[in-house]
N, C-alpha and C positions, 0 to 999 in steps of 0.2 A: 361328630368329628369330621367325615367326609362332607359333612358343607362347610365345616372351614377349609378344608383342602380344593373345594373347589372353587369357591368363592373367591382364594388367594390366587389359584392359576387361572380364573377368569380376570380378577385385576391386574395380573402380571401381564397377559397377553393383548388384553387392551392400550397398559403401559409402551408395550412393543409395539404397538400399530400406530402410534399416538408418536410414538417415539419417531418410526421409518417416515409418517406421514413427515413431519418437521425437517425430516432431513434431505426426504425429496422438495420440499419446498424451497428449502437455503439454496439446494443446487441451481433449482430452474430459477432464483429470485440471481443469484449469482450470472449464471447464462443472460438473462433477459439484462442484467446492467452492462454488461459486455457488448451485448445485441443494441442498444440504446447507444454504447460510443459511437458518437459520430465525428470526429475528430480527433486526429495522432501529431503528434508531434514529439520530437527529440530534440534534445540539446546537452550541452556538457554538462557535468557535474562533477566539481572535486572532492576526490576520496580515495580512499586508500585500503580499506577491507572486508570483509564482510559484514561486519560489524555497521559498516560505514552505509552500507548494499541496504540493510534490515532500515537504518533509525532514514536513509534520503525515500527508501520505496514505500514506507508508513506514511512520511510526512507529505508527500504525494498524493498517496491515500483517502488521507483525509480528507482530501480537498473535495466538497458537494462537486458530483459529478465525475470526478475521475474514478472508470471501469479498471483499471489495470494500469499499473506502474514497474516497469523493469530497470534495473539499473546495471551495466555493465560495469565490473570491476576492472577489468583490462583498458575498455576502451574510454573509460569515464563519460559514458554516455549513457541518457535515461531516454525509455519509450514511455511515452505515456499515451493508453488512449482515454478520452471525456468525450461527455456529452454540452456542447459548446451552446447549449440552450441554459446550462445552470453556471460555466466554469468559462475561464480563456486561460493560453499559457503564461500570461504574468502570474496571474494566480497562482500557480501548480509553481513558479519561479520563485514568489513570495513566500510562499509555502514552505520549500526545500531549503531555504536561505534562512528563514525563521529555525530551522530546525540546526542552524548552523555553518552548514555548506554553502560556498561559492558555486552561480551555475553562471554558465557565460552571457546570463545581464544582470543579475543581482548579485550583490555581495552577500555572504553569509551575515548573520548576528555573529559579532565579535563576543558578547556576552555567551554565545548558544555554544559555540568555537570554544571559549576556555574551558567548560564543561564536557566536552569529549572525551573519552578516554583515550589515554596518548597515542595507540595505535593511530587515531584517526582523526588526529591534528595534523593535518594534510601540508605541503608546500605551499603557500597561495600563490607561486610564478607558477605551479604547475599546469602544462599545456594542456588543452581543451580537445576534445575531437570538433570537428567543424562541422 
């Protein structure tokens, strides 16, 4: 009976180290795509809440290449930084307009736009930060 008991608290603690190992990795793999942006840029994007903030900063995201995407609710403006060896900002523009959103050169998908939830069926006059 004590080598079952041991035998489970040696595979649990393994579990454990196996486990921390993977999550120090995610961090530094996280850091080091950040550390690889080599180009930022901003521009407008219409939206309306947080809601709005989550589905424009994913579809960003996604884009191969883009380290980090922020998007300000107040000021309707997104930071993005990428690595401009895999990505440029038409893309990261094409991208956020795919997901439905206006940004100040691409028009959102009008298709992506009726699918919003009403919160975040935006003005389209509404003004841009510059």
């Amino acid at each position: 009976m004590s080598k079952k008991v041991i035998l489970s608290l040696a595979i649990m603690a393994t579990m454990g180290l196996v486990s921390c190992k993977n999550e120090t990795k995610q961090e530094t793999t996280t850091e080091a795509s950040k550390a690889m942006a080599n180009a930022e840029v901003s521009f407008g994007v219409r939206g309306n809440c947080g809601m709005c903030k989550s589905t424009i900063e994913k579809a960003a995201k996604k884009v191969e290449g883009v380290a980090n995407a922020v998007w300000d609710v107040e000021k309707k403006k997104i930071d993005v930084a990428f690595d401009n060896t895999k990505t440029d900002a038409m893309s990261i523009h094409n991208a956020i307009a795919a997901s439905g959103y206006d940004t100040d050169k691409v028009l959102g998908s009008e298709d992506a736009y009726k699918g919003l939830p009403a919160c975040c069926q935006y003005d389209h006059d509404m003004p841009l930060t510059q």
